[in-house]
NUZADREN-497083 format. One record per residue (C-alpha): residue number from 1; residue in three letters; x, y, z. Coordinates in steps of 0.5 Angstrom, whole numbers, plus 500, padded with zeros to 3 digits. Each point is the difference from the previous one (the first is absolute). Layout:
N
NODE    i   aa   xx   yy   zz
NODE  NUM  ala    X    Y    Z
...
//
This chain:
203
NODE    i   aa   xx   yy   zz
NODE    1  unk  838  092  091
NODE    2  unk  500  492  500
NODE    3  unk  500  496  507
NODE    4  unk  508  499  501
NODE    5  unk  502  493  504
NODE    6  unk  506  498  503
NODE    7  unk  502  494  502
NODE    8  unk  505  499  504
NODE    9  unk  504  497  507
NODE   10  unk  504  505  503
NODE   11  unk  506  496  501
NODE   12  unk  501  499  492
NODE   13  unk  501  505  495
NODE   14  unk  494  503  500
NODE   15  unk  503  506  505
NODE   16  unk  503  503  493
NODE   17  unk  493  500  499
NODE   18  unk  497  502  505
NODE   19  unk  505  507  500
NODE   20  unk  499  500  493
NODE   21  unk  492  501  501
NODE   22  unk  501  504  506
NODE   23  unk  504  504  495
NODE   24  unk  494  501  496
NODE   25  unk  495  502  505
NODE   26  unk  495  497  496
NODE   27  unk  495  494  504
NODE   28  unk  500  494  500
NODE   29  unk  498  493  504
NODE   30  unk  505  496  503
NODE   31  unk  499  493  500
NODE   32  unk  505  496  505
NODE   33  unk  502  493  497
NODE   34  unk  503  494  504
NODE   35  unk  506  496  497
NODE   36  unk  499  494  502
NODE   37  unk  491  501  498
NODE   38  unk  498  505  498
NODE   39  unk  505  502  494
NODE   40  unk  499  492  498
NODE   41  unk  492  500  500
NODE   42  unk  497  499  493
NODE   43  unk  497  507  501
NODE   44  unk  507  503  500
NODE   45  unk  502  495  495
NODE   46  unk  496  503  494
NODE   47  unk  502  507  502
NODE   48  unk  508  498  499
NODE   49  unk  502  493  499
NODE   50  unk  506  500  504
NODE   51  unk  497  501  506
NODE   52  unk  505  506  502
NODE   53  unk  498  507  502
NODE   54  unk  500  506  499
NODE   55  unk  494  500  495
NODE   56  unk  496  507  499
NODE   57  unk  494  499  496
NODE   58  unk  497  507  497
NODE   59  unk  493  499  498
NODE   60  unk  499  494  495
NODE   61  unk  509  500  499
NODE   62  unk  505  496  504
NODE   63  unk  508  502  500
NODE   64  unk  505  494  504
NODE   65  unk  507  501  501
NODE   66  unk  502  506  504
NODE   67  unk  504  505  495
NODE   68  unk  494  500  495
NODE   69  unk  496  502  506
NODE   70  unk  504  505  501
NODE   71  unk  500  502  493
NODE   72  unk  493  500  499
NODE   73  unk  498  505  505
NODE   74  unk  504  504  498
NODE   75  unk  497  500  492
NODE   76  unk  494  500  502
NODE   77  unk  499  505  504
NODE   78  unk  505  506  498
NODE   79  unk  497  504  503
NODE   80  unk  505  498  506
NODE   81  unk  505  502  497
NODE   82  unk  504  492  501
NODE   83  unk  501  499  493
NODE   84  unk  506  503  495
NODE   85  unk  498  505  498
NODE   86  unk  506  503  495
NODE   87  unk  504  494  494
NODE   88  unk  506  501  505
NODE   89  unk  496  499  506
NODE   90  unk  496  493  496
NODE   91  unk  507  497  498
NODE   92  unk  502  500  508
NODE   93  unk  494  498  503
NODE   94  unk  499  494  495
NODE   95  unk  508  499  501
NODE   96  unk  500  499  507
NODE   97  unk  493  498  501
NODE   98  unk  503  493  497
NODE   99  unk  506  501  501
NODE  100  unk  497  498  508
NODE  101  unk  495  496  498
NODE  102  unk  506  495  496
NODE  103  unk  507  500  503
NODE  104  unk  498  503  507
NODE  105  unk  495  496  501
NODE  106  unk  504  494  498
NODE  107  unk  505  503  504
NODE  108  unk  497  500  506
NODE  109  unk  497  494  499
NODE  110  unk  507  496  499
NODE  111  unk  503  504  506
NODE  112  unk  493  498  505
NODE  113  unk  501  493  498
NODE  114  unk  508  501  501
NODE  115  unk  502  498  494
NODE  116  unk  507  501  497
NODE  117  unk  500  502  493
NODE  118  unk  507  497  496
NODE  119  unk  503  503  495
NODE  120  unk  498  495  495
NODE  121  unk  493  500  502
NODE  122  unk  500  508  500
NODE  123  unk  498  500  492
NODE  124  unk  494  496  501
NODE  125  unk  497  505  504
NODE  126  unk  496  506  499
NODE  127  unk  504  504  506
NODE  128  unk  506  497  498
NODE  129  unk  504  502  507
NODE  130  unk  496  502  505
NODE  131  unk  505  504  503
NODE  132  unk  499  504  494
NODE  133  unk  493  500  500
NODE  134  unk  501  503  506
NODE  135  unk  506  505  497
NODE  136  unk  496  503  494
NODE  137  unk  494  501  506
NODE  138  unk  504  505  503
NODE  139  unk  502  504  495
NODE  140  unk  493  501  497
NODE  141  unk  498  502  506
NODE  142  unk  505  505  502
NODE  143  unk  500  502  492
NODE  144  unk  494  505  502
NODE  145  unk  495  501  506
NODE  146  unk  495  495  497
NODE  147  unk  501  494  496
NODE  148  unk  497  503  494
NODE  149  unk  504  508  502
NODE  150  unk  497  505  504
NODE  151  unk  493  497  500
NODE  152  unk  497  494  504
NODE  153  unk  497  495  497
NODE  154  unk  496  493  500
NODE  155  unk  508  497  499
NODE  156  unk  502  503  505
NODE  157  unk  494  496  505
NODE  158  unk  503  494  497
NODE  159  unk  507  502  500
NODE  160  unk  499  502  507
NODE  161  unk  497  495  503
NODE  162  unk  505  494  498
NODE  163  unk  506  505  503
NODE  164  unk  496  500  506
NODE  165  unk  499  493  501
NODE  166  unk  507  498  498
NODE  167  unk  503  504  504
NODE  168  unk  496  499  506
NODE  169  unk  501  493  500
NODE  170  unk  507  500  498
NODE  171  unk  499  498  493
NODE  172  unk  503  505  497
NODE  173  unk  506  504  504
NODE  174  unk  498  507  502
NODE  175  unk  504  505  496
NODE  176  unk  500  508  501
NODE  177  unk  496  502  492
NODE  178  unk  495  494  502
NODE  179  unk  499  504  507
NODE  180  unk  500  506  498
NODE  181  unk  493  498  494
NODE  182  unk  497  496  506
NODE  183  unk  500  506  504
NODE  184  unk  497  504  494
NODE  185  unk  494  495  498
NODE  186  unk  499  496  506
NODE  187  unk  497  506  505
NODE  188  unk  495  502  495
NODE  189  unk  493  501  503
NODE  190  unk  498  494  496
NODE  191  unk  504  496  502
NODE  192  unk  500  500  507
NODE  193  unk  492  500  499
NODE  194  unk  501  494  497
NODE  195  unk  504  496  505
NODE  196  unk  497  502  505
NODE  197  unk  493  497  496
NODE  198  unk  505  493  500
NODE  199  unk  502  500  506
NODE  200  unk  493  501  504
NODE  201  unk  498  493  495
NODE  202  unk  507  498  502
NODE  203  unk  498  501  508
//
């Protein structure tokens, strides 16, 4: 098997990936980078130019962004069984593995820098209304136990994670079907291995 790197800071996105490859069991080395230094560094630069974590590199292969991360993993190593597995379960899980890294991510980010979205300029963005961003969440998240039915998969790593982090944060109010999917995905093993690896470093 290829060496697996992980770039990452734990207080960034990379606590998704983190609970992604504690999803996985596979090995894997940490490598810690600063905001303001190293993640700047020419060293790091030629690894992803936008100088942002999280990265893995997978032997001679490197992948950014988050949900292709998530992704990822999940194909490469089918055998953890993370990826869809049937065409119903593939339509939910590219649907709303974009459907979180667009309009939730937007809305979050509108709703962390307390932008008010008007009328008019709705049209213009992709979540169109956060508030329905957030309406639309809620009903696929109650709609069956996991985000693709009954079977947890790398979307829900990703889906999971934003509700987590909005709702502890106040970004996103807290409502009973985000709760109720919390407690279904946030208390698993790996998740909590995960956290209590990010927390350590955070110390």
């Amino acid at each position: 098997m290829s060496q697996l790197t992980f770039y990452t800071n734990p207080m960034s996105r990379g606590k998704i990936i983190r609970w992604m490859l504690e999803e996985t069991g596979l090995a894997y080395e940490t490598k810690v980078l600063d905001y303001a230094t190293t993640m700047k560094s020419a060293e790091f630069l030629a690894i992803n130019p936008m100088g942002k974590v999280p990265v893995i590199k997978h032997g001679s292969v490197i992948v950014t962004e988050t949900p292709a991360i998530c992704a990822y993993l999940a194909e490469t190593f089918p055998e953890i069984g993370l990826a869809p597995q049937t065409s119903e379960e593939r339509a939910a899980y590219y649907r709303w593995l974009f459907f979180a890294a667009g309009p939730l991510e937007q809305a979050l980010g509108l709703k962390m820098l307390k932008i008010e979205v008007t009328a008019e300029s709705e049209r213009s963005l992709g979540c169109g209304n956060p508030q329905t961003t957030l309406d639309v969440l809620a009903q696929a998240v109650s709609a069956s136990s996991y985000i693709c039915g009954e079977r947890f998969t790398a979307a829900d790593v990703y889906i999971g994670s934003h509700i987590s982090f909005g709702t502890r944060f106040g970004m996103f109010e807290e409502r009973p079907e985000f709760t109720a999917y919390l407690e279904r995905v946030i208390n698993r093993p790996a998740k909590l291995r995960a956290d209590e690896l990010d927390n350590a470093l955070i110390s």
